[in-house]
FIKOL-444392 format. One record per atom (N, C-alpha, C, O): x, y, z. Coordinates in steps of 0.2 Angstrom, whole numbers, plus 5000, padded with zeros to 4 digits. Atoms other than C-alpha are relative to their C-alpha. Layout:
N
XYZ/...
//
This chain:
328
499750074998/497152965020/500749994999/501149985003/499250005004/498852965009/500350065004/500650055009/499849964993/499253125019/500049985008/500550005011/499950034994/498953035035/500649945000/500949945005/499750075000/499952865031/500750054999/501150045003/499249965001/501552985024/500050045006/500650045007/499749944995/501453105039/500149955008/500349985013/500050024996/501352945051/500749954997/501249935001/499350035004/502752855040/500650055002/501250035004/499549964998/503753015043/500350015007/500950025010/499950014992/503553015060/500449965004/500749985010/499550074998/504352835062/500450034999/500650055004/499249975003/505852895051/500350035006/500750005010/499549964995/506153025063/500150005005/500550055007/500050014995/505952945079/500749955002/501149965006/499350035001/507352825074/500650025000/500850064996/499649944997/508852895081/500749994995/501250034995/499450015006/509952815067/499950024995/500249994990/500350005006/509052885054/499649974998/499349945002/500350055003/508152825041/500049944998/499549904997/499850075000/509152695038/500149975005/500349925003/500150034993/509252635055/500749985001/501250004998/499350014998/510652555063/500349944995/500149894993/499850055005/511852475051/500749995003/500950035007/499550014997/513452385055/500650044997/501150024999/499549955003/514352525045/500450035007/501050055007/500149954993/514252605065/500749975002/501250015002/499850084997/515252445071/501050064999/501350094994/499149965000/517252535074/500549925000/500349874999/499850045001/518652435075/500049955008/500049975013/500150034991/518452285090/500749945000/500649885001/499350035000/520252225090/500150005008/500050055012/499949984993/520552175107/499349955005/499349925010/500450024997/518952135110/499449905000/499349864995/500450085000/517851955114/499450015000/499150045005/500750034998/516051895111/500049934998/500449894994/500350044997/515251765116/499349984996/498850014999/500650015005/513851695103/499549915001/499749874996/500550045002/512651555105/499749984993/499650024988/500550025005/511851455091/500450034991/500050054987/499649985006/513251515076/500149954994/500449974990/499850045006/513251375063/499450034993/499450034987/500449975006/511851455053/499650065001/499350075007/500749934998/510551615052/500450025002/501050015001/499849944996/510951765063/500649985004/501050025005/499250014995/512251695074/500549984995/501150004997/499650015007/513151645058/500250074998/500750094998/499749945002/513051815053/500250065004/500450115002/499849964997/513451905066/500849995000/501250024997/499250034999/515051815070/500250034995/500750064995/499649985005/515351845054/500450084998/500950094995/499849925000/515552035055/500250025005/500450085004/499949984993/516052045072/501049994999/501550015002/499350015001/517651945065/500150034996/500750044996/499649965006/517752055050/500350085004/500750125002/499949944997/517852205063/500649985004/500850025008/499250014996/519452115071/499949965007/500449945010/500350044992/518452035087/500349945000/500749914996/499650074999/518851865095/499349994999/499050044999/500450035000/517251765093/500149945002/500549894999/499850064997/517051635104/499449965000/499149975004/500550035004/515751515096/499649945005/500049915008/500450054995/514451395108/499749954995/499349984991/500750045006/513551255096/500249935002/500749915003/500050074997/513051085101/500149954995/500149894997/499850085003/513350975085/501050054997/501150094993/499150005002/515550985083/500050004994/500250064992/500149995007/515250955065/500050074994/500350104990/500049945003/514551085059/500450085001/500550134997/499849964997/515251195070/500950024997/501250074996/499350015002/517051135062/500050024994/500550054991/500149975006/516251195045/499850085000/499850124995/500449945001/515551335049/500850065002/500850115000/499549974999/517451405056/500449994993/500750034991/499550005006/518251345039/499750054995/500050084991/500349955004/517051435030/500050095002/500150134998/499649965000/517451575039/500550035000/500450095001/499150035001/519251565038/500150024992/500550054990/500149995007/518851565019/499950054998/500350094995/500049915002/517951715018/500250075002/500150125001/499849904997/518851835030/500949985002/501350015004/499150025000/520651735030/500249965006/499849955011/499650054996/521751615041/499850025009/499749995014/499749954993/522151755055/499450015005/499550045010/500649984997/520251765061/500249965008/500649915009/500050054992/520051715082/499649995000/499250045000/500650014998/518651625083/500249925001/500749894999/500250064997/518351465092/499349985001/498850015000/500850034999/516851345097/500149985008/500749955009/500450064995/516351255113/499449985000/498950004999/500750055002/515251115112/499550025007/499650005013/500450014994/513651175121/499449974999/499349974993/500850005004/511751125119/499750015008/499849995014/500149984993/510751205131/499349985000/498950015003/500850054998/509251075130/500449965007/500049925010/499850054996/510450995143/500350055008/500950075008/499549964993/511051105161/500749975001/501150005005/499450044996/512350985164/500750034993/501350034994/499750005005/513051025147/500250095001/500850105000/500049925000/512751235149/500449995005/501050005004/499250024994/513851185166/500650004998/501050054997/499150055007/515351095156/499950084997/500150135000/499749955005/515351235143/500150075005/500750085005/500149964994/515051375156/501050005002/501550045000/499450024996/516651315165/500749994995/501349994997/499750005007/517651295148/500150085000/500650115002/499949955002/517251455143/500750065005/501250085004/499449954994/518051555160/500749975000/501249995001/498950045000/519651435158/500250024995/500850024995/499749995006/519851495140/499950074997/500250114993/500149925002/519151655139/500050095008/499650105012/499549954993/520151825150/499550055000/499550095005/500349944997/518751935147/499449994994/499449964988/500850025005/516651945139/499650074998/499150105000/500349905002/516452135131/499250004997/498850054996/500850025001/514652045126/500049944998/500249914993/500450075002/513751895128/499549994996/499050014999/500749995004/512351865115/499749955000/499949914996/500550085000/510951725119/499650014992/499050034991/500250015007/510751705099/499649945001/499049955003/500450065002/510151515098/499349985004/499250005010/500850005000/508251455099/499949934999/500449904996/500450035004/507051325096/499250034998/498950075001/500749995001/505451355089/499549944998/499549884997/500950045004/503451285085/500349935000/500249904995/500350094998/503751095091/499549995002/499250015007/500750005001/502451035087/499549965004/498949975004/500350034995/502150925100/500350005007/500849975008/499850024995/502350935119/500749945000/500649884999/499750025000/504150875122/500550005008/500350035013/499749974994/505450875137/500950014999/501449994996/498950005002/507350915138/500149965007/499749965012/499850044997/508450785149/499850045008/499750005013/500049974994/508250905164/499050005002/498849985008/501050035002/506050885163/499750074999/499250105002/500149945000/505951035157/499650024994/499950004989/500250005007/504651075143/500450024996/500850074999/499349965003/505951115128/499850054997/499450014997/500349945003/505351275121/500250045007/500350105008/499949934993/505651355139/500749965002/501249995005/499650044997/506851225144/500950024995/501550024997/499149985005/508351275128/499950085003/500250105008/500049935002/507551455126/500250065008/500650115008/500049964995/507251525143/500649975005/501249995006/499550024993/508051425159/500849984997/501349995001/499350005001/509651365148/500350074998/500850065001/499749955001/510151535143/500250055007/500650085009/499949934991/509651605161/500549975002/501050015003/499450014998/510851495168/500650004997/501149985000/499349985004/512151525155/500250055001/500850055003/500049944999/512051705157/500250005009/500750035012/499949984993/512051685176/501049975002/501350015005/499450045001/513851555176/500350064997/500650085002/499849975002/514451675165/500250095004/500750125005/500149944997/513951835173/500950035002/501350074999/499649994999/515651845184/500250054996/500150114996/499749985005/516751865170/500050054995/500450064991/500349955005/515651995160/500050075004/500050135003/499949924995/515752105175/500550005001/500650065000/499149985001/517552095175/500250044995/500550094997/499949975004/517552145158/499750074997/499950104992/500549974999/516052285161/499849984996/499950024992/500350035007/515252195146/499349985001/499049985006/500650005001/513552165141/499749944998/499849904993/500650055005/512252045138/499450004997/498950025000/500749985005/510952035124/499849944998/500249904996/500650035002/509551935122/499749994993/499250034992/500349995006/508951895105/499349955002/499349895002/500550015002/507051885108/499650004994/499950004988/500349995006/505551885096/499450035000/499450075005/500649934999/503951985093/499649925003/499249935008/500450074999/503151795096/499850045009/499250035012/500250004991/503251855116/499150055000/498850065005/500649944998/501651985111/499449934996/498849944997/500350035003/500851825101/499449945003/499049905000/500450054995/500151715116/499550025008/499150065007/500449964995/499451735135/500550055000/501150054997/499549934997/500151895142/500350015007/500250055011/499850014991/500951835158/500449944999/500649924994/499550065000/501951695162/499449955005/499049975009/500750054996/500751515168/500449975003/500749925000/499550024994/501751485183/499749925002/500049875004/500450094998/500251345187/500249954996/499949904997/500050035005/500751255174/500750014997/500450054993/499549975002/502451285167/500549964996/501049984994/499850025007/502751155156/499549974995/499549934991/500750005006/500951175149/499849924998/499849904992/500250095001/500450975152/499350014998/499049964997/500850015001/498651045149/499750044993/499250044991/500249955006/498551155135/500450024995/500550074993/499549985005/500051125124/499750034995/499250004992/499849995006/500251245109/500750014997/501050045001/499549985002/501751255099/500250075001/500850085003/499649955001/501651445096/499750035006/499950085008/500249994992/500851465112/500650015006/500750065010/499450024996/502251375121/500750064998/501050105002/499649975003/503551465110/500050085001/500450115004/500449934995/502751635115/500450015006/500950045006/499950004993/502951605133/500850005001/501050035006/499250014999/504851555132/500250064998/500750085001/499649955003/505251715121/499850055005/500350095007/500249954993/504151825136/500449995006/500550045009/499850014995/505051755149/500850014999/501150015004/499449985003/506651795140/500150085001/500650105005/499949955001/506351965136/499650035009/499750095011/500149974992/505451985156/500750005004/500850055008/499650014997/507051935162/500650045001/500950045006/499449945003/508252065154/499850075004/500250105008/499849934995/507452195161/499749995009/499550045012/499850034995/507252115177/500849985003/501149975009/499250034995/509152075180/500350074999/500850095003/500149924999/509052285175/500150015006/500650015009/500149984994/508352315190/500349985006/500450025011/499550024995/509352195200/500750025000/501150035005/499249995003/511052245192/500150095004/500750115007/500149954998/510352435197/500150005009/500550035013/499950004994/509952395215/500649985002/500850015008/499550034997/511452305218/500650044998/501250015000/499649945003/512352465209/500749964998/501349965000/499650025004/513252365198/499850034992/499350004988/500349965007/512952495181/500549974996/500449964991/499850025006/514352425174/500149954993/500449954988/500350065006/513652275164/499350044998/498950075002/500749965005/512252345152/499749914996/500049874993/500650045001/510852215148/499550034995/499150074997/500450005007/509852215130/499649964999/499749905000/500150065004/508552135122/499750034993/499650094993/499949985007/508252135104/499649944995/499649884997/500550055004/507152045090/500449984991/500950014989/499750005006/507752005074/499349994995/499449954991/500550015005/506152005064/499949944998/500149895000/500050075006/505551895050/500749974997/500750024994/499150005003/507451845043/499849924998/499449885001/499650045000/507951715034/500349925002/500749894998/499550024997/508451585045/499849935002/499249935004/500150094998/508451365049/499550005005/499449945008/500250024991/507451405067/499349964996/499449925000/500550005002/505851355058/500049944998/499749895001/499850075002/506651205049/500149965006/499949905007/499850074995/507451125063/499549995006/499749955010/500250024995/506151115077/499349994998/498949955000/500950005001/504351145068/499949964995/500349934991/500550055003/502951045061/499950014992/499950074990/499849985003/503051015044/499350034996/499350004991/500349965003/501651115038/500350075001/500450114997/499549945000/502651255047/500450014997/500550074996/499249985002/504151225039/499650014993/499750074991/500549985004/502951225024/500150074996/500450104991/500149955000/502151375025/500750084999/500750134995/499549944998/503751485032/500750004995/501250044996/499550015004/504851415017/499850054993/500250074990/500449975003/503351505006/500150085000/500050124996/500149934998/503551655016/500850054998/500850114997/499449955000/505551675015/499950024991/500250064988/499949975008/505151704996/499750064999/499750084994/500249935000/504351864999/500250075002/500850085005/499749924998/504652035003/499850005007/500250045011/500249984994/503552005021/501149985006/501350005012/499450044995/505451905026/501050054995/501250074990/499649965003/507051995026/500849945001/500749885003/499550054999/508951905026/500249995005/500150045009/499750004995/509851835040/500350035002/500350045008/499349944996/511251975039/499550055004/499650075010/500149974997/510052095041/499850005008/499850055012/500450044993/509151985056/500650035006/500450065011/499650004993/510751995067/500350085000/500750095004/499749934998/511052185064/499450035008/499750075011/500050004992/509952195082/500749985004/501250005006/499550044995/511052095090/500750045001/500950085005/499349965002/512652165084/499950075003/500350095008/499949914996/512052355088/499949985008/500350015012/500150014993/511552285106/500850005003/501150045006/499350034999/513152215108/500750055000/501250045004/499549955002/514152365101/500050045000/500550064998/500149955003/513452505098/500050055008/499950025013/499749984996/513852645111/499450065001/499150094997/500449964997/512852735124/499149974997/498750004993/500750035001/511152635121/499649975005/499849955011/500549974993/509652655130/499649925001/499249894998/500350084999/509352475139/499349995003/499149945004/500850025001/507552505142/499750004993/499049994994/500250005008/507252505123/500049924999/500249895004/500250085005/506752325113/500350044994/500250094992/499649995007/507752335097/499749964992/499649914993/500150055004/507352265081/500050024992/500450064990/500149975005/506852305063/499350055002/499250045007/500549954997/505352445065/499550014993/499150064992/500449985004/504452425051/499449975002/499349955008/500550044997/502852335048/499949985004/500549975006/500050034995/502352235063/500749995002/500949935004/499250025000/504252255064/500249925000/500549875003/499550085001/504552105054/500650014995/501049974994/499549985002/505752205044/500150084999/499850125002/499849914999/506452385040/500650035004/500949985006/499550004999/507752475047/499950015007/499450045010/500050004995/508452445063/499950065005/500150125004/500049934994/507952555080/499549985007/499449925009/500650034995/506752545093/499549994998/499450014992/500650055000/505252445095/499550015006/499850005011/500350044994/503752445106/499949955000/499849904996/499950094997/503752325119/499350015004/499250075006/500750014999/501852285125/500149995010/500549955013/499750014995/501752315143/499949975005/500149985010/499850054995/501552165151/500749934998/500849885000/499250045002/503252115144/500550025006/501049995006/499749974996/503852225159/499449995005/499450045009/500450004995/502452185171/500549985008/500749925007/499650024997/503552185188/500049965003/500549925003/500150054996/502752075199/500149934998/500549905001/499850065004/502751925187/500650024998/500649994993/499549995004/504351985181/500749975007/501249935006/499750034995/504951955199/500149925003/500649895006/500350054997/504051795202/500349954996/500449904999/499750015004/504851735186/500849985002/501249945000/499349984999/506551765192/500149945007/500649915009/499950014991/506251685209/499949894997/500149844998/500050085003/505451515199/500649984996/500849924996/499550015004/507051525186/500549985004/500749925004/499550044995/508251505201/499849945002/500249895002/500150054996/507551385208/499949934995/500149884997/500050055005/507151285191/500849954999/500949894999/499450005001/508951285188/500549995004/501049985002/499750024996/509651265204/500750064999/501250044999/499549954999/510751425204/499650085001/499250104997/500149954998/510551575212/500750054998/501350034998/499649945004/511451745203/500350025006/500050035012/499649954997/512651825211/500450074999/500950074997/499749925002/512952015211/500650035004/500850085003/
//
C-alpha cells in the first residue's frame, strides 16, 4: 500500500513540468515595460499579485469598487516596495454593467497597452438568492456575465498588445450540477449558495476555452486565454459575501494545514499571466490534495467543464445577457 501511495505521489512530482516545487514566482523575469490589469486587488490574491508583479517592475492597473480601500491598499504598497511603484486603480464593481461600461472606457483612455488581463475578483456562498442592479442573480451576475463583458470591452486593446487573459476560477465549478441550467439561470427554484456559486465558477471556466476556440477560428493566436484555480488560500471571499455559519466554519479551516496563504493562492494567476510558452488547454492551480494546496502546475479539469455544445450555448446566452456581442 505505502509503495503504491509513494510511487503514485512520484508520479505527480514528475508530471509537473516545473518540478517538484511547482511554479514559483522566482520564474517571473523582469516586466519593466509591461501592464496588467487586476480585478478585485484590495485584499487576498489580487492584493498579492499586484504586489509581485509591481515588485518585478510592472505597471499595475488596479479595478476595485470601494475608492477607500483601494486608496490604502496603494499606499501600502508604495510602503513596502517604494514611492516609484506604477500602479493605479479605477473604480469598478462588476455587480453593476453600466459601471463595468464606465471603467471599461477609463481603462482604454489611460491605458496604451494590456500584456494581461486577470479576472481575480469574486463573490462567494450568498446565502440567500439575491440580484445585481442589472436582474442578474449575483453569484453569476459579478462572477460570470460582469467579467465576460469586461474581458469583451477590453478585448481590442489586449489584441493590440498580443496579451493575455486569465481567469481565476475555482475547483467549486466540479462541486454542483455539471452543465449550465439555462431553464432557469437565476435559479428562482432551487437556490443554493454553493450550488449557485458552482455554476458561476463553471460558466467561467467554459468560457475560456470557448473564446479558445473562437480566438482559433478567427486565427487570432495572438492573444492566449488561461484559466486557473487558486485553491484553498487564505483570503476575505468567504467573509464578504457568505452566511455566517460559513464564515464560521472557513475562519476554523484558514487555521489548518488543509488552507494555504494568499501569496501562495495568486501564484496561478501570476504563472498564467507570465510565465512563457504555456499550454492554454491546461487548468492551473495548486496539485496537491483535491488541489486545495501544493505546488503549483496542472490540474484536472472534469469533462463536462469543456462540454462544447453548452460551452457554445453559454456563450450565445452571455452575449445576449449582456447586450454585447465580441468582436474578433
Amino acid at each position: 500500500m505505502y509503495r503504491t501511495l509513494f510511487k503514485q505521489k512520484k508520479e505527480k512530482m514528475r508530471t509537473n513540468q516545473f518540478g517538484n516545487q511547482g511554479w514559483t514566482p522566482d520564474r517571473i523575469k523582469n516586466l519593466s515595460g509591461k501592464t496588467f490589469v487586476i480585478t478585485g486587488t484590495t485584499s487576498g490574491t489580487g492584493f498579492e499579485a499586484s504586489k509581485i508583479l509591481l515588485s518585478k517592475g510592472a505597471r499595475v492597473v488596479m479595478l476595485n469598487r470601494n475608492l477607500s480601500k483601494a486608496k490604502e491598499t496603494i499606499a501600502t504598497l508604495k510602503h513596502d516596495l517604494g514611492n516609484s511603484i506604477d500602479v493605479m486603480n479605477i473604480q469598478m464593481d462588476l455587480a453593476q454593467q453600466a459601471s463595468v461600461k464606465k471603467a471599461a472606457t477609463e481603462v482604454l483612455e489611460k491605458v496604451n497597452r494590456i500584456d494581461a488581463f486577470i479576472c481575480n475578483a469574486a463573490i462567494a456562498q450568498v446565502p440567500k438568492q439575491t440580484f445585481t442592479v442589472d436582474g442578474f442573480e449575483s453569484q453569476l451576475g459579478v462572477n460570470h456575465y460582469g467579467n465576460f463583458l469586461l474581458q469583451a470591452l477590453l478585448y481590442p486593446r489586449i489584441e493590440e498588445s498580443a496579451g493575455r487573459i486569465v481567469v481565476v476560477g475555482s475547483m467549486g465549478y466540479n462541486l454542483g450540477i455539471r452543465t449550465i441550467q439555462f431553464e432557469d439561470m437565476n435559479w428562482d427554484n432551487n437556490y443554493g449558495p454553493n450550488e449557485v456559486y458552482s455554476q458561476s465558477k463553471l460558466a467561467q471556466i467554459m468560457c475560456v476555452y470557448e473564446l479558445q476556440d473562437r480566438l482559433k477560428k478567427a486565427d487570432k493566436d495572438t492573444v492566449k486565454v488561461y484559466a486557473c484555480h487558486p485553491g484553498a488560500s487564505a483570503t476575505s471571499l468567504i467573509k464578504t459575501s457568505g452566511s455566517l455559519m460559513t464564515r464560521f466554519v472557513w475562519q476554523i479551516m484558514k487555521l489548518t494545514p488543509l488552507v494555504q496563504s494568499a501569496e501562495k493562492g495568486a501564484y496561478p494567476e501570476l504563472m498564467c499571466a507570465t510565465e512563457t510558452d504555456l499550454d492554454q488547454s491546461g487548468f492551473y492551480g495548486p496539485t496537491g490534495r483535491s488541489y486545495w494546496t501544493g505546488p503549483v502546475g496542472a490540474c484536472k479539469l472534469e469533462p463536462h467543464a469543456k462540454d462544447k455544445s453548452v460551452a457554445e450555448k453559454l456563450w450565445e446566452v452571455s452575449e445576449e445577457a449582456v447586450g454585447y456581442k465580441w468582436r474578433f
